[in-house]
C-alpha positions in Angstrom: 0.0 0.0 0.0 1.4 3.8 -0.8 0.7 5.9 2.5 -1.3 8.7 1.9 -2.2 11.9 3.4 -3.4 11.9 7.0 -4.7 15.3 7.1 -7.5 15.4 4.8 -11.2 15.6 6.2 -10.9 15.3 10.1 -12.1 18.5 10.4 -15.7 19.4 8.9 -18.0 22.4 9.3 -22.1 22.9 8.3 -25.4 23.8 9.6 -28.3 22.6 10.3 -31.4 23.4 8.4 -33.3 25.0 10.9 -30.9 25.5 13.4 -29.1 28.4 12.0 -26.3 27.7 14.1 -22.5 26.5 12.9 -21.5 23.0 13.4 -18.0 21.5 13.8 -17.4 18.1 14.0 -14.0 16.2 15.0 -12.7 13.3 15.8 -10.9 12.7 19.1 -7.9 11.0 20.7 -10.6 8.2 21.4 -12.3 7.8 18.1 -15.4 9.4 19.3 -17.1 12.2 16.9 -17.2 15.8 18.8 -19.5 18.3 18.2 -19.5 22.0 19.2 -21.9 24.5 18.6 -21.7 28.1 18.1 -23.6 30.5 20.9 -24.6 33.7 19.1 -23.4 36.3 21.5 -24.6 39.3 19.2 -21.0 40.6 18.6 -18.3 38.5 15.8 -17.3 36.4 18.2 -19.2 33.2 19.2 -19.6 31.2 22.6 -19.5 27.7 21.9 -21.0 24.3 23.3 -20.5 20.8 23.2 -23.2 18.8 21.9 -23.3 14.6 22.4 -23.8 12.6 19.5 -25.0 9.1 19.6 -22.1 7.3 19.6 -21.2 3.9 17.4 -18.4 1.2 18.4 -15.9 3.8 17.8 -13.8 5.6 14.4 -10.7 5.0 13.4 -7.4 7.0 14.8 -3.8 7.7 13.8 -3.0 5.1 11.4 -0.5 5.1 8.8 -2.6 4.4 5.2 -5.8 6.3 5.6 -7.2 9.8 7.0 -7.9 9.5 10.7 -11.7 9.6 10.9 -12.2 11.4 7.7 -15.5 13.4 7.8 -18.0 14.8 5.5 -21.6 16.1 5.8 -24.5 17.0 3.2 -28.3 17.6 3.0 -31.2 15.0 2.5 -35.1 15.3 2.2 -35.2 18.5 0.7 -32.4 19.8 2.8 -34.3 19.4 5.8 -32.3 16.3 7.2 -28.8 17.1 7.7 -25.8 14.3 7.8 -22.7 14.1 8.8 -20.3 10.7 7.3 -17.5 8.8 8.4 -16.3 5.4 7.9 -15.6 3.3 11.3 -13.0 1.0 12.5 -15.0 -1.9 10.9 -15.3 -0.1 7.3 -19.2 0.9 7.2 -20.0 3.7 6.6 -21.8 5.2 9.3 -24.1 8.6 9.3 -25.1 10.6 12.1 -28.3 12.4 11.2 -30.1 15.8 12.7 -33.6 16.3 10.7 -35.0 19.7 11.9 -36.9 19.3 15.3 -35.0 15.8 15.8 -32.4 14.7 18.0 -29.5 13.0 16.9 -29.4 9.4 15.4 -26.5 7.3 14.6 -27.0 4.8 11.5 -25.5 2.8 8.5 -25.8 3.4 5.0 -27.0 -0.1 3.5 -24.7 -2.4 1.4 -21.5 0.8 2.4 -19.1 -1.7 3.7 -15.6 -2.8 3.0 -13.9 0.4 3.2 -10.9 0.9 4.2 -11.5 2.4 8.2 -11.3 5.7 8.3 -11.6 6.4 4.1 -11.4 9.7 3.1 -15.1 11.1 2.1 -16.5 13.9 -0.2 -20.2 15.0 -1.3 -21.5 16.3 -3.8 -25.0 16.3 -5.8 -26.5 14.7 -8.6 -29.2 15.4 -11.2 -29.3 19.3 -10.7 -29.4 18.9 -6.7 -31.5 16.0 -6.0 -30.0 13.4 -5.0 -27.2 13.1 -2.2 -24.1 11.6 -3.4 -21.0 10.3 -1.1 -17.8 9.2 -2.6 -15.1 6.8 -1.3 -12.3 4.7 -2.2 -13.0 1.2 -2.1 -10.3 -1.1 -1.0 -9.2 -2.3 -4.4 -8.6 1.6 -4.9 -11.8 2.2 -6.8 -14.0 5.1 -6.7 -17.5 4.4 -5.4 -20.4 6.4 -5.1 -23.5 5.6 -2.5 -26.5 7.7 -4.2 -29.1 8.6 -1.1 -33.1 9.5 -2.1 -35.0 11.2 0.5 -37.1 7.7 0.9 -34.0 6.6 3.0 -32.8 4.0 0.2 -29.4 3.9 -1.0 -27.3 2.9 -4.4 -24.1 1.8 -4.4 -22.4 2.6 -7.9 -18.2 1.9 -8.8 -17.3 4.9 -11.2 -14.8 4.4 -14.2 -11.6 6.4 -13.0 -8.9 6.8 -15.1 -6.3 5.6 -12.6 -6.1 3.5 -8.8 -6.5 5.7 -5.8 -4.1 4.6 -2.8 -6.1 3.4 0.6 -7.8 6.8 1.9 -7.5 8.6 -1.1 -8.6 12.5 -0.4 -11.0 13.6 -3.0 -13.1 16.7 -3.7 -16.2 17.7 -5.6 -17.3 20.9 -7.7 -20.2 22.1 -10.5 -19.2 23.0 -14.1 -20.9 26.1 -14.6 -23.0 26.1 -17.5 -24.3 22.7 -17.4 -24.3 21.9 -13.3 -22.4 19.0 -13.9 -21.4 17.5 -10.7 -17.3 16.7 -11.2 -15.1 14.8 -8.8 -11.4 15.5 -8.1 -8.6 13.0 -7.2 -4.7 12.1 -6.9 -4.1 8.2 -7.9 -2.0 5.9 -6.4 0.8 7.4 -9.2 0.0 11.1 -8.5 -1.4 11.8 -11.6 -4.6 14.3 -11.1 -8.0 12.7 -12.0 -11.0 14.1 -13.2 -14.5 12.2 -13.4 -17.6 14.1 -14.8 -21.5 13.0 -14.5 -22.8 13.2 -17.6 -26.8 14.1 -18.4 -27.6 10.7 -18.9 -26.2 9.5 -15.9 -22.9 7.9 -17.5 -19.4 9.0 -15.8 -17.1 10.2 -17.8 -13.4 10.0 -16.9 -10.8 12.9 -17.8 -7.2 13.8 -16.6 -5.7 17.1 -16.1 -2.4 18.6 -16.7 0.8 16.3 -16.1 2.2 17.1 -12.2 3.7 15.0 -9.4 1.5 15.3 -6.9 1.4 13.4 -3.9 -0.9 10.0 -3.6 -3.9 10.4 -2.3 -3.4 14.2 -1.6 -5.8 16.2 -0.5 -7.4 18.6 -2.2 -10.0 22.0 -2.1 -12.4 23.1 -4.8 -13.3 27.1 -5.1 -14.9 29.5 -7.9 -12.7 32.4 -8.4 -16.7 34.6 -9.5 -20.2 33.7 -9.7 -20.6 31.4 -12.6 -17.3 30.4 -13.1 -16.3 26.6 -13.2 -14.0 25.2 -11.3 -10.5 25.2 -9.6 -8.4 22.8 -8.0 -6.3 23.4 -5.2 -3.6 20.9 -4.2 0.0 20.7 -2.5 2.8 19.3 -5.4 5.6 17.3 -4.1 7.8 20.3 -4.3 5.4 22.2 -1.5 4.1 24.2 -4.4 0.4 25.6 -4.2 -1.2 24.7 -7.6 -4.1 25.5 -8.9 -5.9 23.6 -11.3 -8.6 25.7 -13.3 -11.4 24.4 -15.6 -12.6 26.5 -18.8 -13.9 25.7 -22.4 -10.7 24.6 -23.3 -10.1 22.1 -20.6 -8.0 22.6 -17.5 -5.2 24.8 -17.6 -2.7 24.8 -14.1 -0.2 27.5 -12.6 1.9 27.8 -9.3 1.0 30.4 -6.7 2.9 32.4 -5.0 5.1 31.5 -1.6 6.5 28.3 -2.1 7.2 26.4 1.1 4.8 24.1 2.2 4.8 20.6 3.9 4.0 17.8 1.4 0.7 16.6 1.7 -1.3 19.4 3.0 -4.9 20.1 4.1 -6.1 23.1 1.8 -9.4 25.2 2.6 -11.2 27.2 0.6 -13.4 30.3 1.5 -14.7 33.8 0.3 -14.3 37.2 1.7 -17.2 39.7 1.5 -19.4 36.7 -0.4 -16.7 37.0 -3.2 -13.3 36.8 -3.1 -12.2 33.7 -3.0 -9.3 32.4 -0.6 -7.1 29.4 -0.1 -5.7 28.9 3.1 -2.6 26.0 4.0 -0.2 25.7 7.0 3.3 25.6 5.7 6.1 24.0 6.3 7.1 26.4 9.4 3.6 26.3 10.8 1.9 29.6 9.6 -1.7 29.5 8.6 -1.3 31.4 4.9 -3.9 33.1 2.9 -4.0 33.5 -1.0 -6.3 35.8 -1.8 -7.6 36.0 -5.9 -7.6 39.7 -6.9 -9.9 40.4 -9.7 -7.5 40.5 -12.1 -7.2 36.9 -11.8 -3.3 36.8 -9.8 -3.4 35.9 -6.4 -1.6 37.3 -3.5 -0.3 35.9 -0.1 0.4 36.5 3.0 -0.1 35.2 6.6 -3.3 35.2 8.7 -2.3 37.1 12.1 -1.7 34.9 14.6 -1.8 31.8 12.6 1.4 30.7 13.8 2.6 27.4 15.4 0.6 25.0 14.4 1.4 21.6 12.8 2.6 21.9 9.1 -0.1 21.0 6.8 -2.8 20.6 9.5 -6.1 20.0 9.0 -8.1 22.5 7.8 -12.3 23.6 7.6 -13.9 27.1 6.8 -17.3 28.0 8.1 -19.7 31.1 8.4 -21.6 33.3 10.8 -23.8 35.5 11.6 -25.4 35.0 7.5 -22.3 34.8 6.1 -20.7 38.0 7.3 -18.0 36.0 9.6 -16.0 33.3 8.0 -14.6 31.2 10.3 -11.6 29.1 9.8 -11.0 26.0 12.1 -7.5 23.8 12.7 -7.1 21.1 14.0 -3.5 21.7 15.6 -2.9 18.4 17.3 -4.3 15.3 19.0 -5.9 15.0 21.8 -6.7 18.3 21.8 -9.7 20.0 19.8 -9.9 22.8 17.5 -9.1 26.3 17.3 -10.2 29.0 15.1 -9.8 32.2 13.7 -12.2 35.1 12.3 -12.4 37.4 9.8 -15.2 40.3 9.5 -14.4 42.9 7.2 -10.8 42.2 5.7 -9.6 41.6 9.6 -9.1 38.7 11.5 -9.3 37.7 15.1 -7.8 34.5 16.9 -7.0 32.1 17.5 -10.1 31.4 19.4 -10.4 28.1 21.4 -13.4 25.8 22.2 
């Protein structure tokens, strides 16, 4: 097996239909999911709580092949059910599920077994929004897909990628502009970029983008640099470059940003300031928590988030928002056993870091 990143996906961030109040969700020393809970406190800054989810036989932790306790969420019965995804310690895939005015249940997703513990997740949506999709690599190190309806049935579904993903494979998901094509984003087991799009008919179609040496399994971050735009791809290279893969009529195009420096894998978040400008945020090598910010002449600038120093190269990484989307949060995961941090930025500014 080729060891893959372990900093993908243990951090996650969403809401609640209904609640109106930011999520994060982690997994401890213990293999246990955490929750906390923003507090509105009518300023920027947020009081949090814990919240106690049902708890399974436990996730996976700290192994050497696979994320520990990869996470990932999405929406269900109209968006009114809200689910958050992880694969135990005995390969199921298990989802904890909050519909509005429910508490908390803990189930399986039928005939999702056979994963490698701990398998890097991603969602995404299929047929213009309607159905629920969660992606995984299978042990063999190929890409499935569990389709959810709102009836609570499931379809498992292998997709035809163009190369093997490595055991706990990162992978990532965006929407082609024009048609609302869902796409999904990967590095194979010989870190070669892959590309898989869902076609209107329902076929998958497999693609590959530029020639790189990327790391196996690497995790990656999708963002739109403006409304309407298709997609980019933001991953570490094996030379702690920031690359940037970006998607147009005539097929993906990829430059370097700026800086240089980073740990090899990395997690990589994306966000937007002001409910525009997109950002891309990394730990590097030294442990400061950049920021590349897309100006709107299309080149990108960087520079460090204040404060956003000492923390574990490449750490995990998750952006979330407040108060309707005028505070992005960004949450890292700095080390095991302890929980998360986070920093805040309202109006070009930031604040942090802010413990639990």
């Amino acid at each position: 097996m080729t060891p893959v990143s372990r900093v993908g996906g243990q951090l996650v961030a969403g809401r609640p239909r209904g609640q109106n109040l930011l999520h994060v969700f982690y997994v401890d020393v213990s293999g246990v999911l955490r929750c906390m809970v923003e507090e509105p406190t009518g300023t920027t800054t947020a009081n949090w709580r814990s919240v106690n989810l049902p708890q399974a036989d436990g996730l996976p932790f700290s192994t050497d092949y696979h994320p520990a306790g990869a996470l990932a969420t999405g929406y269900q019965q109209r968006g009114n059910q809200f689910d958050v995804f992880a694969v135990d310690r005995d390969g199921m895939l298990r989802m904890y599920t909050n519909a509005a005015g429910s508490p908390w249940r803990s189930d399986v997703v039928p005939d999702a077994t056979g994963i490698p513990p701990g398998s890097g997740l991603v969602t995404g949506y299929q047929l213009g929004g309607a159905v629920l999709t969660v992606l995984s690599a299978g042990r063999s190190g190929e890409l499935l897909l569990f389709a959810g309806s709102d009836d609570g049935s499931w379809r498992r579904t292998q997709l035809p990628l163009g190369g093997i993903l490595p055991h706990g494979a990162n992978l990532a998901t965006g929407y082609l502009a024009e048609s609302g094509q869902l796409a999904v984003f990967a590095v194979d087991r010989d870190g070669a970029f892959q590309v898989l799009f869902e076609e209107t008919n329902g076929v998958w179609t497999p693609d590959s983008g530029p020639a790189a040496r990327l790391p196996a399994g690497a995790p990656l971050a999708t963002g739109y640099r403006r409304r309407q735009s298709d997609p980019s791809v933001f991953v570490v290279d094996d030379s702690g470059d920031l690359l940037e893969y970006q998607y147009g009529g005539q097929g993906w195009r990829s430059q370097v940003l700026p800086g240089g420096g980073l740990a090899s894998p990395a997690s990589v978040a994306t966000g937007y300031q002001d409910d525009e400008q997109l950002l891309v945020f990394v730990v590097d090598e030294v442990g400061r928590l950049r920021q590349y910010a897309c100006q709107p002449d299309g080149s990108w600038t960087v520079g460090i988030v204040p404060s956003g120093n000492g923390l574990p190269a490449g750490a995990p990484l998750a952006t979330g928002y407040r108060q309707g989307g005028a505070v992005l949060d960004l949450f890292v995961l700095p080390r095991h056993p302890g929980g998360p941090v986070h920093y805040s930025a309202h109006n070009g500014g930031w604040t942090g870091p802010h413990p639990f």
